[in-house]
Structure formats: structure tokens, C-alpha cells
mmJSON file of the N, C-alpha and C atoms, coordinates in Angstrom:
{"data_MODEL":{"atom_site":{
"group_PDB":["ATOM","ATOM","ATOM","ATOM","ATOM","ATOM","ATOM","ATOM","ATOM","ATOM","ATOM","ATOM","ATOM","ATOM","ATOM","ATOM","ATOM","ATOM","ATOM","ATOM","ATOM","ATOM","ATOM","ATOM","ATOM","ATOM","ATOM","ATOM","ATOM","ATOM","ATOM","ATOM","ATOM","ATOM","ATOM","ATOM","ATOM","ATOM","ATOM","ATOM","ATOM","ATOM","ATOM","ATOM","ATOM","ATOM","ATOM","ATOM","ATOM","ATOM","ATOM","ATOM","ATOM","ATOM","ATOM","ATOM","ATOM","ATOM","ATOM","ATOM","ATOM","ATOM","ATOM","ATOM","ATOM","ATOM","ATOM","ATOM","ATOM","ATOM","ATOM","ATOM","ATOM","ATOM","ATOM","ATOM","ATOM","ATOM","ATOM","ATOM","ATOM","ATOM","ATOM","ATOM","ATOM","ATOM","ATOM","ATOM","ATOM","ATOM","ATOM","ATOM","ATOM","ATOM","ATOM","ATOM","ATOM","ATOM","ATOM","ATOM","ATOM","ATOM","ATOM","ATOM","ATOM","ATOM","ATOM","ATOM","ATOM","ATOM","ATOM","ATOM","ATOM","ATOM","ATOM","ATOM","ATOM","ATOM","ATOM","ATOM","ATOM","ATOM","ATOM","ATOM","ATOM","ATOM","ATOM","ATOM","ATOM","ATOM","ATOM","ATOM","ATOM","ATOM","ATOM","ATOM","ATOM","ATOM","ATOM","ATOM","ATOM","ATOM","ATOM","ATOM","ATOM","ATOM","ATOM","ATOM","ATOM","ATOM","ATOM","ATOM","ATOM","ATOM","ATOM","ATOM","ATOM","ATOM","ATOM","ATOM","ATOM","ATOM","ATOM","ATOM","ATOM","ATOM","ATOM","ATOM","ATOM","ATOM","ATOM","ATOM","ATOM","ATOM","ATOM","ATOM","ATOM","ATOM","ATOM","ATOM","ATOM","ATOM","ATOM","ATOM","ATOM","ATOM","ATOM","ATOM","ATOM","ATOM","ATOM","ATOM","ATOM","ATOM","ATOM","ATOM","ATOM","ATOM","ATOM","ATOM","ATOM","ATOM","ATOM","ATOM","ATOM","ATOM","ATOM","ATOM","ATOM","ATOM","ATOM","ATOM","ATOM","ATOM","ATOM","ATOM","ATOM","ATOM","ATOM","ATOM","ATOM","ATOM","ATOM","ATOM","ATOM","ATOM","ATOM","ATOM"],
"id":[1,2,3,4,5,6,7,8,9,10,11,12,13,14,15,16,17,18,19,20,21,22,23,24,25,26,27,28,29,30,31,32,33,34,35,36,37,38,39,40,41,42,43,44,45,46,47,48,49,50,51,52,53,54,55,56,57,58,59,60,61,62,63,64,65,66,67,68,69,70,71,72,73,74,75,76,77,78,79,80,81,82,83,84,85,86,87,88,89,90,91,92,93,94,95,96,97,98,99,100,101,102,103,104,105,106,107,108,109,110,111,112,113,114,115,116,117,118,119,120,121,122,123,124,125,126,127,128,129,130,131,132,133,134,135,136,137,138,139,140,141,142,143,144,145,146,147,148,149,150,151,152,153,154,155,156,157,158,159,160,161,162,163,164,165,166,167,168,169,170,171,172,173,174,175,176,177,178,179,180,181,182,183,184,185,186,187,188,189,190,191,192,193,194,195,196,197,198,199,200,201,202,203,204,205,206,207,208,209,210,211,212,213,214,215,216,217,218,219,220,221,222,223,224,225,226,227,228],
"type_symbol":["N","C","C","N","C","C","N","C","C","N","C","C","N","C","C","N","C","C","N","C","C","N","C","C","N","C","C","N","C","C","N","C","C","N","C","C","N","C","C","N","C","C","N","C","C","N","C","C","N","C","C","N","C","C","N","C","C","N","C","C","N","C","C","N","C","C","N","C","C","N","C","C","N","C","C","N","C","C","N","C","C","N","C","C","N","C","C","N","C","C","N","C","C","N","C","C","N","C","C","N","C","C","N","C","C","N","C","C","N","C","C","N","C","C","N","C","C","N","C","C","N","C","C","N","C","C","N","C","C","N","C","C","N","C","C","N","C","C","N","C","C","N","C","C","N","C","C","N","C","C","N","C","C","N","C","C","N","C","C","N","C","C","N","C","C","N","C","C","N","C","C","N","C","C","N","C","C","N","C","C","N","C","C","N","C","C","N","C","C","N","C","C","N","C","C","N","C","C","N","C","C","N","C","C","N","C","C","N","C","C","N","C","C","N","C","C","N","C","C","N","C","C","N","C","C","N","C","C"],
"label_atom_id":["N","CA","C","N","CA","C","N","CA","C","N","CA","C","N","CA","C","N","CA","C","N","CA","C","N","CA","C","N","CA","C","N","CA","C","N","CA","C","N","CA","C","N","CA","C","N","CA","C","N","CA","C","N","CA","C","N","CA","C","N","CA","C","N","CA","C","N","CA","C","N","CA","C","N","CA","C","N","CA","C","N","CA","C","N","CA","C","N","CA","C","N","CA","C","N","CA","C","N","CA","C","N","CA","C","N","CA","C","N","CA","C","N","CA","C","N","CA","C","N","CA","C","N","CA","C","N","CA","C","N","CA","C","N","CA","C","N","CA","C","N","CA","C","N","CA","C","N","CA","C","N","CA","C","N","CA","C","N","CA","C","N","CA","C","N","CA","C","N","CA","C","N","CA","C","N","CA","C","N","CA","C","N","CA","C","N","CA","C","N","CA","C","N","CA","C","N","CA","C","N","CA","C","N","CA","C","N","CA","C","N","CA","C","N","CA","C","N","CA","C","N","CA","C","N","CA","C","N","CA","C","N","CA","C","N","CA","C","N","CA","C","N","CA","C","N","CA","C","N","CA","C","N","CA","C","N","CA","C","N","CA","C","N","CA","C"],
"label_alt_id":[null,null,null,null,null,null,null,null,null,null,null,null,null,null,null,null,null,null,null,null,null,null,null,null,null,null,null,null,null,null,null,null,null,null,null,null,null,null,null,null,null,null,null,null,null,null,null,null,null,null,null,null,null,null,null,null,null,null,null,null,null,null,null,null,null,null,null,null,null,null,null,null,null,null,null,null,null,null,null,null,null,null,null,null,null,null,null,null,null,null,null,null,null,null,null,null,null,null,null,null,null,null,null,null,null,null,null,null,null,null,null,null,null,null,null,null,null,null,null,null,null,null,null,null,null,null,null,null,null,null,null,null,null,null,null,null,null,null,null,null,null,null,null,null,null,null,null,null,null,null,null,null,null,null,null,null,null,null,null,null,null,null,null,null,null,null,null,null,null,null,null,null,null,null,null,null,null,null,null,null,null,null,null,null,null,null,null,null,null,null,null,null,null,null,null,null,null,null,null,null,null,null,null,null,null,null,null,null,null,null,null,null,null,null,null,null,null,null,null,null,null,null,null,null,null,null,null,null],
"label_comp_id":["UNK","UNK","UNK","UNK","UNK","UNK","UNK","UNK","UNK","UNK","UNK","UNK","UNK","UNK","UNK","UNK","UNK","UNK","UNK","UNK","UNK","UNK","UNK","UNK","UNK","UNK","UNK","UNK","UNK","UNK","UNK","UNK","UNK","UNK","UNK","UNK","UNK","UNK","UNK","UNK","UNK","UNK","UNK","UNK","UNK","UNK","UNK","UNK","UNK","UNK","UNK","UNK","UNK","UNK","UNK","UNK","UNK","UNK","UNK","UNK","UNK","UNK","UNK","UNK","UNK","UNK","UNK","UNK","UNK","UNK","UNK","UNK","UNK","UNK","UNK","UNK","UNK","UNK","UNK","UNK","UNK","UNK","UNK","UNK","UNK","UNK","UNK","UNK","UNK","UNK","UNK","UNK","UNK","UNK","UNK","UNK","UNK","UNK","UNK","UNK","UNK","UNK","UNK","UNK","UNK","UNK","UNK","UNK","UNK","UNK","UNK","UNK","UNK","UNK","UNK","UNK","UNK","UNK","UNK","UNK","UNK","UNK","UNK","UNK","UNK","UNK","UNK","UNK","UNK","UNK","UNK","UNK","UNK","UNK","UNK","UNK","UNK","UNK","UNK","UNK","UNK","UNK","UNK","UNK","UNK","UNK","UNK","UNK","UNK","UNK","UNK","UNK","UNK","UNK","UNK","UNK","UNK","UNK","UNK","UNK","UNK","UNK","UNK","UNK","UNK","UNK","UNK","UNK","UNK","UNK","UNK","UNK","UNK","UNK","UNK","UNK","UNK","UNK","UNK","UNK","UNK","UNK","UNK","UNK","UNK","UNK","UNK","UNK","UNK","UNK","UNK","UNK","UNK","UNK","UNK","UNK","UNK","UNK","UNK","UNK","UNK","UNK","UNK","UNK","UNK","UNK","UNK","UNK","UNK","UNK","UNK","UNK","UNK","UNK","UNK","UNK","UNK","UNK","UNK","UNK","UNK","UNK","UNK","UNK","UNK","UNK","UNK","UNK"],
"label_asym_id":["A","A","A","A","A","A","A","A","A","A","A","A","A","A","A","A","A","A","A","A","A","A","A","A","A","A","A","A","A","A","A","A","A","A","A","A","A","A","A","A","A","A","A","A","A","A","A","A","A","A","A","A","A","A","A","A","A","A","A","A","A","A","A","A","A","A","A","A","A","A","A","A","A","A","A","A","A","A","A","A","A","A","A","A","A","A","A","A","A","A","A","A","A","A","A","A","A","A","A","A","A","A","A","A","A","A","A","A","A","A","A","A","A","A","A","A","A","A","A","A","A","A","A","A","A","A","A","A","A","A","A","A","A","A","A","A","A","A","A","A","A","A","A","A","A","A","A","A","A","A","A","A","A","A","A","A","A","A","A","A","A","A","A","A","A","A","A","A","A","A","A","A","A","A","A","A","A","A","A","A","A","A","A","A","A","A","A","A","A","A","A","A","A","A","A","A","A","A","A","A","A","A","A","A","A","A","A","A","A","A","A","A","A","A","A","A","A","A","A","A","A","A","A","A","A","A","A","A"],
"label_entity_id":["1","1","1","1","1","1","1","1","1","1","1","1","1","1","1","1","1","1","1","1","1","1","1","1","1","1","1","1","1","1","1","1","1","1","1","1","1","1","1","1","1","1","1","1","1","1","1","1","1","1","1","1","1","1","1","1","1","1","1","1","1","1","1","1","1","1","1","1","1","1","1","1","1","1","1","1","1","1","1","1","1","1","1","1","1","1","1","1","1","1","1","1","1","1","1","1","1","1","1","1","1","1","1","1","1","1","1","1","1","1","1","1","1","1","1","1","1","1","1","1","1","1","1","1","1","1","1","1","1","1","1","1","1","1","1","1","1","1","1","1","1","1","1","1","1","1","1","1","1","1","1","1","1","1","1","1","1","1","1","1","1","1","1","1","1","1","1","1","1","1","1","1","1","1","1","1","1","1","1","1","1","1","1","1","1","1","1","1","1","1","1","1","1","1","1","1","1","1","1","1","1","1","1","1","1","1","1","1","1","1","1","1","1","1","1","1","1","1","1","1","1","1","1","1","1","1","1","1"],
"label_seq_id":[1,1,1,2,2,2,3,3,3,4,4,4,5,5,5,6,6,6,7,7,7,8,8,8,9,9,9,10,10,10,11,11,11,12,12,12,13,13,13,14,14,14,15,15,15,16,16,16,17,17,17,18,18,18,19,19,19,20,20,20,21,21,21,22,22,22,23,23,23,24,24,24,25,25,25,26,26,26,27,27,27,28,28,28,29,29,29,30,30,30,31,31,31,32,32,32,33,33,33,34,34,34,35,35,35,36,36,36,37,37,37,38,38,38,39,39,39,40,40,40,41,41,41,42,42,42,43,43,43,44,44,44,45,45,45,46,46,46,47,47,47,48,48,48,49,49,49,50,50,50,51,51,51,52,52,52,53,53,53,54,54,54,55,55,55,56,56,56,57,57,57,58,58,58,59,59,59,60,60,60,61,61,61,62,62,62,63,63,63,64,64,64,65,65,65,66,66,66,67,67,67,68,68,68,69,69,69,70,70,70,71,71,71,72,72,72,73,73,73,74,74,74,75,75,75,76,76,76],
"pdbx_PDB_ins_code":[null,null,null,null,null,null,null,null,null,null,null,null,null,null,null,null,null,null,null,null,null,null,null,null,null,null,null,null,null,null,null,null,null,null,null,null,null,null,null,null,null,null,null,null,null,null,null,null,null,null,null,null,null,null,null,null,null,null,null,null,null,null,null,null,null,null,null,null,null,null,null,null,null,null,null,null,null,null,null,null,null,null,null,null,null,null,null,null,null,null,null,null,null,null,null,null,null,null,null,null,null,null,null,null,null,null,null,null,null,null,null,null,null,null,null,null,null,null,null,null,null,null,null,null,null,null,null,null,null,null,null,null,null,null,null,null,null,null,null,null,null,null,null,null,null,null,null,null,null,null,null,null,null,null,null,null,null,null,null,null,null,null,null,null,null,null,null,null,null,null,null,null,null,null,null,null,null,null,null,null,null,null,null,null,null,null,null,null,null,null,null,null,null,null,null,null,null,null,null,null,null,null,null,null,null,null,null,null,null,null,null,null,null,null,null,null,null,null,null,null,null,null,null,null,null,null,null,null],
"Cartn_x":[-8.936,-9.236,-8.393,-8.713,-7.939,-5.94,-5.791,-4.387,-3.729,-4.282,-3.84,-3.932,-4.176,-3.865,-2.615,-1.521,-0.531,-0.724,-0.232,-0.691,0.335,0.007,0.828,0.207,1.758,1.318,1.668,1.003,1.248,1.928,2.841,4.169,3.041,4.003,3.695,3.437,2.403,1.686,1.01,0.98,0.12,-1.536,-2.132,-3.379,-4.184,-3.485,-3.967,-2.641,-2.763,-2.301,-2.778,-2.522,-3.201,-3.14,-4.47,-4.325,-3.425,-3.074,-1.974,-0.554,-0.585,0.684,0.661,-0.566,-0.627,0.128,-0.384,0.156,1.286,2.475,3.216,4.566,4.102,4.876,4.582,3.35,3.321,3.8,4.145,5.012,3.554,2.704,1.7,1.94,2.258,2.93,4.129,4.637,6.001,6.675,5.428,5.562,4.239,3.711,2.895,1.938,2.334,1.839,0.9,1.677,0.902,-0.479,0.337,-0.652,-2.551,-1.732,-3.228,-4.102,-3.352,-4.027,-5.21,-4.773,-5.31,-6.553,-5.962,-7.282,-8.128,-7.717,-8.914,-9.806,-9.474,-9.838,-10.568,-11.122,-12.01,-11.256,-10.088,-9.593,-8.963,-9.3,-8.575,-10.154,-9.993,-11.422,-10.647,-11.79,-11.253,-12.672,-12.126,-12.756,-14.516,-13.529,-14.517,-15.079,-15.531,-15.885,-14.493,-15.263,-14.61,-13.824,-13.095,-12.832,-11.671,-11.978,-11.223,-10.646,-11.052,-9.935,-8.78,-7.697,-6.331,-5.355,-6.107,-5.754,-6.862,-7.306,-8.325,-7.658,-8.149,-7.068,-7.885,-6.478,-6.711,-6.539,-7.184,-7.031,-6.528,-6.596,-6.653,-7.625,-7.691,-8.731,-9.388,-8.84,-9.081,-8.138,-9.273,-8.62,-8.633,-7.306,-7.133,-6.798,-7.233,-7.3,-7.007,-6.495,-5.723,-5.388,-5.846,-5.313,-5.021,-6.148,-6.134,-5.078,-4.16,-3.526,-4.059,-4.299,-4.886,-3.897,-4.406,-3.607,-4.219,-4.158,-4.505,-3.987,-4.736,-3.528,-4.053,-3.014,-2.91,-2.361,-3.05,-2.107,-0.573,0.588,1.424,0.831],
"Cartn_y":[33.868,32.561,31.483,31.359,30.133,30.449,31.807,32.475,31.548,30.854,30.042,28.809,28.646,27.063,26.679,25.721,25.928,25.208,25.327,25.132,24.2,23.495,22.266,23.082,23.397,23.675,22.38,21.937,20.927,21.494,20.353,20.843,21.5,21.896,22.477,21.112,21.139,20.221,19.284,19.353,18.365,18.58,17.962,18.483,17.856,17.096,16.505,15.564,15.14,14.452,13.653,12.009,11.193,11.753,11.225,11.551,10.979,9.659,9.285,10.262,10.32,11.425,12.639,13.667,14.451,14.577,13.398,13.065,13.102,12.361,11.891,12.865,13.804,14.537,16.076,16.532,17.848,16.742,15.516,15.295,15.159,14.546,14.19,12.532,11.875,10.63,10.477,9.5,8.544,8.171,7.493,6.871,6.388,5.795,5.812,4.928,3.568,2.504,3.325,3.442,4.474,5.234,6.152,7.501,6.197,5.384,4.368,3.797,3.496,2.995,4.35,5.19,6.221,6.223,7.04,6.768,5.854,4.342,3.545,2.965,4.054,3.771,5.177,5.559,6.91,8.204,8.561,9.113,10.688,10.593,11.604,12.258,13.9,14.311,15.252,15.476,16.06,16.93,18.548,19.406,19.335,18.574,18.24,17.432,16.402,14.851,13.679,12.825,11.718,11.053,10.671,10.416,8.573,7.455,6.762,5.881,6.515,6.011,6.508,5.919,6.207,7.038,6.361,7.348,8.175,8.95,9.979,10.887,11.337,12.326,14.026,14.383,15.725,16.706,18.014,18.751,20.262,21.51,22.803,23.037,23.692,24.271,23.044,22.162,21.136,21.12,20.971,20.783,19.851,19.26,17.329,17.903,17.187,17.338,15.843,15.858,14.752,14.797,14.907,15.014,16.159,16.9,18.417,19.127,18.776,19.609,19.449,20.81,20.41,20.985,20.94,21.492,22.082,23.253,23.248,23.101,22.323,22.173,23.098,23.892,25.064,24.922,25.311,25.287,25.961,25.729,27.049,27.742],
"Cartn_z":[8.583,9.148,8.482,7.266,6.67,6.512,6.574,6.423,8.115,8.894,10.554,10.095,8.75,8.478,7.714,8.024,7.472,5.356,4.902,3.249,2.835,1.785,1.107,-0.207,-0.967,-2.514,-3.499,-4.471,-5.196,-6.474,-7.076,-7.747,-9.158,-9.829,-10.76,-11.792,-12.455,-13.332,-12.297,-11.565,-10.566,-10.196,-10.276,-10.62,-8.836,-8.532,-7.117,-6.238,-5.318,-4.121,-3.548,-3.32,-2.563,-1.287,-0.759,0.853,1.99,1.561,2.544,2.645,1.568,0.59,1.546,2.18,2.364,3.938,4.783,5.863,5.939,5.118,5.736,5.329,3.968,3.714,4.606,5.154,6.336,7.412,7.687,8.717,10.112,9.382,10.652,10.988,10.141,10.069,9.659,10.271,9.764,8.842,8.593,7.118,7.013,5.364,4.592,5.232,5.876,6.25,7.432,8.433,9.493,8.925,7.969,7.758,6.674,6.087,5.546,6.599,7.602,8.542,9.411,9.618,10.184,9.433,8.234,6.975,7.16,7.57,6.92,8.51,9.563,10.106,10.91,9.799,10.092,10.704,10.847,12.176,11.319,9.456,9.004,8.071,8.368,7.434,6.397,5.172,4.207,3.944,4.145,4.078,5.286,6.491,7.727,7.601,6.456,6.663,6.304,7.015,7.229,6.173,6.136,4.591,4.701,4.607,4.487,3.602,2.103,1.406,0.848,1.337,1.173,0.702,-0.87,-2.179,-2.521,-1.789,-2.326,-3.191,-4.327,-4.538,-4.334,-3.467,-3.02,-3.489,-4.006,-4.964,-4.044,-5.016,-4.381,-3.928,-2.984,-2.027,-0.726,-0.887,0.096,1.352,2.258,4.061,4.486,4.472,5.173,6.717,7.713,9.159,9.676,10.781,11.717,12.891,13.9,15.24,15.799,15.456,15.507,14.599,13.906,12.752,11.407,10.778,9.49,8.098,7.4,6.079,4.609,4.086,3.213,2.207,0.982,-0.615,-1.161,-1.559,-3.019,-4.026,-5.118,-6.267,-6.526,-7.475,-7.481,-8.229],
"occupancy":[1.0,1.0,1.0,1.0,1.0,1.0,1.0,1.0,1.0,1.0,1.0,1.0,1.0,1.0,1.0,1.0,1.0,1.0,1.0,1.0,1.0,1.0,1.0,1.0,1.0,1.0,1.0,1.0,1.0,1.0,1.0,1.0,1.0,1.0,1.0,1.0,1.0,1.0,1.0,1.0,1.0,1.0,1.0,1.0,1.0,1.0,1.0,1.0,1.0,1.0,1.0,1.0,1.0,1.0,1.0,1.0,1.0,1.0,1.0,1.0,1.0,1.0,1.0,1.0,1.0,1.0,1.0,1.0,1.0,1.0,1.0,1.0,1.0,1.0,1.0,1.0,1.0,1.0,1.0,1.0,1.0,1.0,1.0,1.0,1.0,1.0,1.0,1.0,1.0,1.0,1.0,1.0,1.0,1.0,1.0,1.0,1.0,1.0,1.0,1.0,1.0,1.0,1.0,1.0,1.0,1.0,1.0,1.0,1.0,1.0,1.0,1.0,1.0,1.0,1.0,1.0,1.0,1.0,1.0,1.0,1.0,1.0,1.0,1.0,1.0,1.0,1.0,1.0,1.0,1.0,1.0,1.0,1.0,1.0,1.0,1.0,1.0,1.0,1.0,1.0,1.0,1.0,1.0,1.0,1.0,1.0,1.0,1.0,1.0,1.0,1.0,1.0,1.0,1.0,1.0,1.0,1.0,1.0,1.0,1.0,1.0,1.0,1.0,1.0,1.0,1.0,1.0,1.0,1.0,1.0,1.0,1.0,1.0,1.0,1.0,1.0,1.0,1.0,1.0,1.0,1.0,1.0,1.0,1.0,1.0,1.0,1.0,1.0,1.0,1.0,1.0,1.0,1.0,1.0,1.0,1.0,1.0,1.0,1.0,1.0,1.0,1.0,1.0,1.0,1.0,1.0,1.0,1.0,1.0,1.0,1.0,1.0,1.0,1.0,1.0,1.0,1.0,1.0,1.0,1.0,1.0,1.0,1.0,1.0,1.0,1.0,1.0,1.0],
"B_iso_or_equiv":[0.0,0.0,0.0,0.0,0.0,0.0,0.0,0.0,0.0,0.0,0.0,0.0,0.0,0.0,0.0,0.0,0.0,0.0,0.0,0.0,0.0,0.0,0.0,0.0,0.0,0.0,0.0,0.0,0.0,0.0,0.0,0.0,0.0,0.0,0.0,0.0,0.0,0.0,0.0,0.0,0.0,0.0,0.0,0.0,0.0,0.0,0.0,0.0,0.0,0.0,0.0,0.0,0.0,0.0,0.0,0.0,0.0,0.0,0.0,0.0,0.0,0.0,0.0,0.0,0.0,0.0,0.0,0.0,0.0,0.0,0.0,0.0,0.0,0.0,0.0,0.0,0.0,0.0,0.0,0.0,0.0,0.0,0.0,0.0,0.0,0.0,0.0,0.0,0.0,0.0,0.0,0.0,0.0,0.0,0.0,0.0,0.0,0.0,0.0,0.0,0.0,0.0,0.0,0.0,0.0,0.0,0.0,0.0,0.0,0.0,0.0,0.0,0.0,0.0,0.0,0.0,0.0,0.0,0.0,0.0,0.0,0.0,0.0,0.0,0.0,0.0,0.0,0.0,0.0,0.0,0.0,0.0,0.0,0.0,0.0,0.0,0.0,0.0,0.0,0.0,0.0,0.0,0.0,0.0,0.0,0.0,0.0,0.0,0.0,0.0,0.0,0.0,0.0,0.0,0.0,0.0,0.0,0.0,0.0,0.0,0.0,0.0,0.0,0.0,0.0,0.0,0.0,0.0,0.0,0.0,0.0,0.0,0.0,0.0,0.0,0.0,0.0,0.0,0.0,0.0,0.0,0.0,0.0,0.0,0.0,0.0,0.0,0.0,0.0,0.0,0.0,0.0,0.0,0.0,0.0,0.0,0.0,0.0,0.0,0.0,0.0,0.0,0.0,0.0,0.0,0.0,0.0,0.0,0.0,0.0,0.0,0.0,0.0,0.0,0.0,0.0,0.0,0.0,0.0,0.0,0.0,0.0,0.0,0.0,0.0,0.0,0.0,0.0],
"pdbx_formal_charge":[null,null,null,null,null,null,null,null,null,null,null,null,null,null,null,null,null,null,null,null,null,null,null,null,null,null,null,null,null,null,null,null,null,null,null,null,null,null,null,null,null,null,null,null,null,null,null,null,null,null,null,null,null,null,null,null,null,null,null,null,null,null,null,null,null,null,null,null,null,null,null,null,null,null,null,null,null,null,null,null,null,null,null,null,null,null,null,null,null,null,null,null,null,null,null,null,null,null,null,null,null,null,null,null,null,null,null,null,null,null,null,null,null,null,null,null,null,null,null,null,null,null,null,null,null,null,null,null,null,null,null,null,null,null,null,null,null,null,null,null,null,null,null,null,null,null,null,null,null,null,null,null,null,null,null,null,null,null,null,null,null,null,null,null,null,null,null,null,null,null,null,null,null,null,null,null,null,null,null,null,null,null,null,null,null,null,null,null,null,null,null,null,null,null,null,null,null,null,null,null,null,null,null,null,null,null,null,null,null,null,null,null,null,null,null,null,null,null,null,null,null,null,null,null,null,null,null,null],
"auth_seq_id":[1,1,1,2,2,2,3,3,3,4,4,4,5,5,5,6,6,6,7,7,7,8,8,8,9,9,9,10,10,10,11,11,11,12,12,12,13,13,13,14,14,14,15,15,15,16,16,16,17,17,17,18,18,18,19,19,19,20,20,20,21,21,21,22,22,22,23,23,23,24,24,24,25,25,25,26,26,26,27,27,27,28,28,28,29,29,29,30,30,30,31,31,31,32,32,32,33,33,33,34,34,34,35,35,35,36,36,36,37,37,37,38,38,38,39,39,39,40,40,40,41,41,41,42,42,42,43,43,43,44,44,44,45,45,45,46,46,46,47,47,47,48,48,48,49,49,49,50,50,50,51,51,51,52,52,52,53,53,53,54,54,54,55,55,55,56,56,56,57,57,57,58,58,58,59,59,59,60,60,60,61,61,61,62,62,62,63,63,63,64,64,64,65,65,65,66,66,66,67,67,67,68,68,68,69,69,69,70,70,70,71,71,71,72,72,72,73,73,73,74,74,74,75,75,75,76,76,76],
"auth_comp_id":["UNK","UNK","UNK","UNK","UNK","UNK","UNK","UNK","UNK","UNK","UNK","UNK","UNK","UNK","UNK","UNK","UNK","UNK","UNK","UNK","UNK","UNK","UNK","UNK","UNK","UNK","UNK","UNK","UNK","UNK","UNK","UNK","UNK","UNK","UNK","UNK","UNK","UNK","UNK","UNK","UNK","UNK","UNK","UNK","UNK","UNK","UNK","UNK","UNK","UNK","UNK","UNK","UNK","UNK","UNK","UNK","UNK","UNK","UNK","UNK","UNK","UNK","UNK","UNK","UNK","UNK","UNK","UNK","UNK","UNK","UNK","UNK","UNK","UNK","UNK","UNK","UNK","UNK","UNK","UNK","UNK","UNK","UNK","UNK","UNK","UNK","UNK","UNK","UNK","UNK","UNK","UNK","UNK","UNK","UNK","UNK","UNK","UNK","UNK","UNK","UNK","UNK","UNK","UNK","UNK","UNK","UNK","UNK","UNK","UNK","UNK","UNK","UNK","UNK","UNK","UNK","UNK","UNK","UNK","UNK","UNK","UNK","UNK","UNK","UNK","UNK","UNK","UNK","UNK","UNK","UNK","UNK","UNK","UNK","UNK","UNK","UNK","UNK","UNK","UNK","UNK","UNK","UNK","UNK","UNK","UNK","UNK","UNK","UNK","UNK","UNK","UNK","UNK","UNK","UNK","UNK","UNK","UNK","UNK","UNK","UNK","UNK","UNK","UNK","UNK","UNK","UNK","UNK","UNK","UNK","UNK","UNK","UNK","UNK","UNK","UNK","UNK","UNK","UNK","UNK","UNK","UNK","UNK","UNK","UNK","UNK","UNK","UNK","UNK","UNK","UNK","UNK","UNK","UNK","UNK","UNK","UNK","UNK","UNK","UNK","UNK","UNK","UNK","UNK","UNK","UNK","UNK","UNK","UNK","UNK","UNK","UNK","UNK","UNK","UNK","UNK","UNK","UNK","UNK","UNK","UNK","UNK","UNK","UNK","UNK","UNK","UNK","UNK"],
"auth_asym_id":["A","A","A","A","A","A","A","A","A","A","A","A","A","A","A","A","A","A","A","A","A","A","A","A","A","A","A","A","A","A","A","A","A","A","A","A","A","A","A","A","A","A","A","A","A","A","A","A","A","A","A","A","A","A","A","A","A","A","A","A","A","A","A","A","A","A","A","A","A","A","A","A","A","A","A","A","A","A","A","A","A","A","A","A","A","A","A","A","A","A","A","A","A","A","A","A","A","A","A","A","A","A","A","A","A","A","A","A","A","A","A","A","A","A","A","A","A","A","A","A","A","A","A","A","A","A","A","A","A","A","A","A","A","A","A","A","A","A","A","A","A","A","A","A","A","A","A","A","A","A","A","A","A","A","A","A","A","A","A","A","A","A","A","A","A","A","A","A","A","A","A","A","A","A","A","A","A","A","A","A","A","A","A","A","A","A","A","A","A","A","A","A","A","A","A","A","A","A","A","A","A","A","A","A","A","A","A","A","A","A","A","A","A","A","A","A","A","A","A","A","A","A","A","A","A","A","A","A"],
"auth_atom_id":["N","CA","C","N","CA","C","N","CA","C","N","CA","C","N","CA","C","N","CA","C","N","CA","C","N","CA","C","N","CA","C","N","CA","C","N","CA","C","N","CA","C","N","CA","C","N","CA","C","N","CA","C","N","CA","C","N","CA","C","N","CA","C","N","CA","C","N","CA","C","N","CA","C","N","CA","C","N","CA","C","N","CA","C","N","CA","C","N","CA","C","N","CA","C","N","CA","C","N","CA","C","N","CA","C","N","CA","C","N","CA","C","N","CA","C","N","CA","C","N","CA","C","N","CA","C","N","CA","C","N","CA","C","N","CA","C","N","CA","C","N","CA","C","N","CA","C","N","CA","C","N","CA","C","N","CA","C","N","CA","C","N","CA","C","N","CA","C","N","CA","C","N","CA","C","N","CA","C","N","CA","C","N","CA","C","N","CA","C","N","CA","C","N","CA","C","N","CA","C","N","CA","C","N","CA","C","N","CA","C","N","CA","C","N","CA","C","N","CA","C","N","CA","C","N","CA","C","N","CA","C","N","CA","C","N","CA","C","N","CA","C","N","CA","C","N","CA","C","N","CA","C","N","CA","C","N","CA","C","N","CA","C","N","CA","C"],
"pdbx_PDB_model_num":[1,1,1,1,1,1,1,1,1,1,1,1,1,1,1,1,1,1,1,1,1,1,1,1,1,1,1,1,1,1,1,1,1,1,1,1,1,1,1,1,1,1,1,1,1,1,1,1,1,1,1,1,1,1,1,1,1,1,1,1,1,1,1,1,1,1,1,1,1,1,1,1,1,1,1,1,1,1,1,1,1,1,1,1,1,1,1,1,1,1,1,1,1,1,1,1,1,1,1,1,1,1,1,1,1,1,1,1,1,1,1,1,1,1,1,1,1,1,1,1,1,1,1,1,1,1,1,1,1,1,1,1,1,1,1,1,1,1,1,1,1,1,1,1,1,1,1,1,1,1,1,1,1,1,1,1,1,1,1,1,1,1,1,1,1,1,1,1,1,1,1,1,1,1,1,1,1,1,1,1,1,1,1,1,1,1,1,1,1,1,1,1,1,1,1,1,1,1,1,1,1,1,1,1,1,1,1,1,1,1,1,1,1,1,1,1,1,1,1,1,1,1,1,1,1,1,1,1]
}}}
């Protein structure tokens, strides 16, 4: 099940990822401005709830979702 979700690994020593961050680098947004706005306007969930602040920081094992594409972060 989760092996159909595509994965974002975070660099080595990185312990998390803002959530805008997550957007715009799997390329669901543009750019940053876009992907905050989405966020703060209910439209992005993290691990299936709602989640709208910005800089959440996103860890391993977490599922950010957006417009029907989602993503999982893994550690290396």
C-alpha cells in the first residue's frame, strides 16, 4: 500500500522539513508563496488531517497530501 506513494528522503543530518518546503520541492507547487497560501488555507493534510501552518516541521514517516498527490518523508 504505502510502496504507491511516491517518497521524499530528507538529507542526511536532517531531522525534519517545513511543510511548504515539501510542496514545492515534489513539484506540487511553483514556488513557496503559492505552496503557503494553500497551507493556510486548509487545502494541504498531514498524515490525513488538515494542517495549516506553513512551517510545520515534517518528519519520517509522515504523509503530506495536496490535490490528490501525496508524499511520503523518509529518512536516509
Amino acid at each position: 500500500m504505502d510502496s504507491a506513494i511516491p517518497t521524499l528522503t530528507l538529507l542526511s543530518g536532517e531531522q525534519h522539513i517545513e511543510l511548504y518546503k515539501v510542496l514545492k520541492v515534489q513539484g506540487m507547487m511553483s514556488a513557496g508563496g503559492e505552496a503557503k497560501h494553500v497551507i493556510s488555507t486548509g487545502q494541504v493534510t498531514v498524515n490525513g488531517e488538515v494542517e495549516t501552518r506553513k512551517r510545520k516541521k515534517v518528519v519520517a514517516g509522515e504523509v503530506v497530501s495536496f490535490n490528490g498527490e501525496s508524499v511520503k518523508i523518509i529518512a536516509e
